[in-house]
C-alpha positions, -999 to 999 in steps of 0.1 A, spaced: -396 274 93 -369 282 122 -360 237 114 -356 243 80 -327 235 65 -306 257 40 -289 256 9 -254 259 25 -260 238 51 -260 205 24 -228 183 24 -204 195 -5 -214 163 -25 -183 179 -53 -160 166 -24 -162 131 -28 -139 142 -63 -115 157 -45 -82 146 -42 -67 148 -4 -32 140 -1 -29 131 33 -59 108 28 -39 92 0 -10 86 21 -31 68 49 -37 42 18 -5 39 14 -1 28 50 -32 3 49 -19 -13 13 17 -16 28 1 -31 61 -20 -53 44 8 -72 21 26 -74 59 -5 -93 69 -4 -119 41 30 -122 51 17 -127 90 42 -101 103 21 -88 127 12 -128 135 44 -138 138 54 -103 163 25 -121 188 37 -150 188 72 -139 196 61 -122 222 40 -151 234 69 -172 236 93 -143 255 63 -142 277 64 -182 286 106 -177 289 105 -202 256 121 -167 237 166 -166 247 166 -132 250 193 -117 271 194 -72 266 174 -52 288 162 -33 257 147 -60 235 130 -78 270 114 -44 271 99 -37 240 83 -69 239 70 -61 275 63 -29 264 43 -47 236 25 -72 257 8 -45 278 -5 -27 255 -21 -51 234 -54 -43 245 -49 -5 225 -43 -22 192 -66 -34 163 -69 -68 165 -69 -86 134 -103 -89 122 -102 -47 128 -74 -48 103 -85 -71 75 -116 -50 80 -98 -18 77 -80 -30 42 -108 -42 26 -124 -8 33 -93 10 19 -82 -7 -7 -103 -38 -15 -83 -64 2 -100 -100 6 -107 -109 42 -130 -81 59 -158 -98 74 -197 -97 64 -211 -62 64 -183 -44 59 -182 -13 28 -152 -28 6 -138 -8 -20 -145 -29 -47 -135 -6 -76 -101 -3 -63 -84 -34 -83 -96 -22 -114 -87 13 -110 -47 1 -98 -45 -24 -122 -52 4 -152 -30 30 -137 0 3 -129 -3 -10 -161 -6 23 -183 22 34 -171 42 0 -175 33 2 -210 41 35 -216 73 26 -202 76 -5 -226 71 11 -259 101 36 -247 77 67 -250 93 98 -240 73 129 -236 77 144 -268 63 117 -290 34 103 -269 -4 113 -281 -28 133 -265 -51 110 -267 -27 85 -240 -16 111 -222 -51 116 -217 -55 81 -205 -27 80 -182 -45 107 -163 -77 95 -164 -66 66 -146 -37 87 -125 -66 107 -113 -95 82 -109 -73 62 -84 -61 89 -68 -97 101 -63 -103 64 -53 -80 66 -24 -84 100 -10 -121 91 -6 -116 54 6 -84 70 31 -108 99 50 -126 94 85 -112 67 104 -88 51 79 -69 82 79 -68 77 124 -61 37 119 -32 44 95 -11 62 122 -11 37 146 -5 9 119 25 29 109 37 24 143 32 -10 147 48 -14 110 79 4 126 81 -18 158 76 -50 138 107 -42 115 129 -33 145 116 -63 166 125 -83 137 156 -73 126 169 -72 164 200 -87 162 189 -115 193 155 -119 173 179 -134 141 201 -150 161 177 -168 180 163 -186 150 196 -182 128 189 -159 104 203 -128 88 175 -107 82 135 -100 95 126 -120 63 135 -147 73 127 -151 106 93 -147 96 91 -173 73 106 -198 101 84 -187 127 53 -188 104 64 -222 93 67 -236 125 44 -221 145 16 -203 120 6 -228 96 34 -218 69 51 -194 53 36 -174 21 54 -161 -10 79 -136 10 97 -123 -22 57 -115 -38 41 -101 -11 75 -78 -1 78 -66 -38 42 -51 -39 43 -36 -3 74 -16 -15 65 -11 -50 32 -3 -39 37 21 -14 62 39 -37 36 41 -64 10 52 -37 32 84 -23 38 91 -58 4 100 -61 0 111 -29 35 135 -36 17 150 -69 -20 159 -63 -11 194 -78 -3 175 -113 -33 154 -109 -56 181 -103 -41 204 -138 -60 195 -170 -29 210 -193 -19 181 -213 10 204 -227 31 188 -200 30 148 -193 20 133 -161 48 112 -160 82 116 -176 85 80 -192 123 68 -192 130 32 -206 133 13 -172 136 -23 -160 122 -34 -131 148 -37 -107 147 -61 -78 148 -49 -42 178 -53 -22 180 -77 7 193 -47 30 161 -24 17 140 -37 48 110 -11 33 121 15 18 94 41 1 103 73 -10 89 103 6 85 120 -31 92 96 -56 105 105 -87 90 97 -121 120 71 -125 107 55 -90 72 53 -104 79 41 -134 103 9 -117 75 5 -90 48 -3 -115 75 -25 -133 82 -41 -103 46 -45 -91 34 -64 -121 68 -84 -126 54 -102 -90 14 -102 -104 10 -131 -121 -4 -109 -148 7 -123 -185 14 -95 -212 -21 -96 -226 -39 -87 -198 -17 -61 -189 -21 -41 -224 -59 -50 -217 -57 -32 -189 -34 3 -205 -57 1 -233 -78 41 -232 -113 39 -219 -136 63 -234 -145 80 -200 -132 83 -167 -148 63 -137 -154 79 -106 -159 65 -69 -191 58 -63 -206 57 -28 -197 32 2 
């Protein structure tokens, strides 16, 4: 009897609904890192530091010679990219994690319903005083069922991985945008050294103006959840989730390398989602398909 085990020694299975900000926030890392690998940033950072290593990279201050040093050694201490993909598809249900691993395959679904709820919200100019219960109810089914997603999909060693990414993220957008980086290849900005050096030397370039629209507008929509767990977690539906203001979906400036705000306003949500969808590929149809209420809430099911 001393072995036996007791009632509040069971895992808190309730837990698995909770909704963890920094866990969300460690998605937003992985999601933002994972558009950065279709792009082959991180790719086209080893290379770069594979030619400055053969002398093939004109690089004349001390301070850029050492970061890429600085790099190079530590190589070893960084997930290598099958640990990545791996990592993403884990997360957030990105393609490319290999046999084996847990991939959060309700992910897409759940995005594309919140993303596109709030889009349509947006579309048919509903301000807080005229929409129903009955959508407002929607929008926070899905609000909370991907926020729920995430927290659970961003614990354990996802929430560890995402620091270091971040890091990495950081150095690749300096590296890039060094000044001797762009004027080595004749560019003006990160973007486009990218796109030369993964055309030359990577097998080619991918859809740079797609894949940097929904890292931004995806991270922002991320940290917006991640910025109101206390709203997601209140049931009053006297109050909207969202503060819907007719928006168009503005396009990024070429000087706004990443830029995600800490706490995003409803305005930033609202453009994010617009933004995010305007780069899909989605038509219309599918994405009022998507908004349309579901009669319950889904919830994350086990790994």
């Amino acid at each position: 009897m001393g072995n036996q085990t007791r009632a509040t020694d069971l895992p808190d299975l309730g837990a698995r609904n909770e909704i963890v900000a920094d866990n969300i926030r460690a998605t937003q890392v992985l999601y933002t890192a994972a558009m950065l690998e279709e792009l082959k940033v991180f790719q086209v950072v080893d290379r770069l530091t594979q030619l400055f290593q053969h002398g093939l990279l004109p690089i004349n201050r001390r301070s850029t010679g050492s970061s890429l040093y600085k790099y190079f050694k530590e190589a070893p201490l960084r997930l290598s990219e099958t640990e990545r993909r791996n990592l993403y598809a884990s997360a957030v249900g990105a393609p490319g994690g290999v046999e084996g691993v847990a991939v959060n395959r309700e992910f897409n679904d759940l995005w594309l319903r919140f993303v596109s709820r709030v889009a349509t919200l947006n579309r048919q100019n509903e301000v807080e005083t005229s929409g129903s219960e009955t959508k407002e109810l929607a929008l926070r089914r899905a609000a909370r069922d991907l926020a729920q997603n995430l927290s659970l999909h961003g614990a354990g060693m996802a929430l560890y991985a995402a620091v270091d990414l971040q890091q990495q993220i950081v150095f690749a957008v300096k590296l890039l945008s060094d000044p001797e980086i762009t004027a080595a290849y004749g560019t003006r900005d990160m973007w486009q050294v990218v796109d030369q050096v993964a055309t030359i030397d990577l097998g080619g370039a991918a859809n740079t103006h797609s894949y940097r629209t929904m890292a931004t507008s995806g991270a922002t929509i991320i940290s917006w959840l991640a910025a109101n767990t206390a709203k997601l977690h209140n049931k009053n539906t006297r109050f909207p989730l969202v503060k819907i203001r007719k928006s168009v979906a503005t396009r990024p400036r070429q000087s706004e390398v990443l830029k995600v705000a800490t706490r995003p306003t409803d305005a930033d949500l609202v453009n994010a989602c617009e933004q995010w969808l305007a780069v899909s590929g989605l038509s219309d149809e599918q994405i009022e398909n998507f908004a349309k209420p579901r009669p319950e809430a889904r919830t994350s099911t086990a790994r």
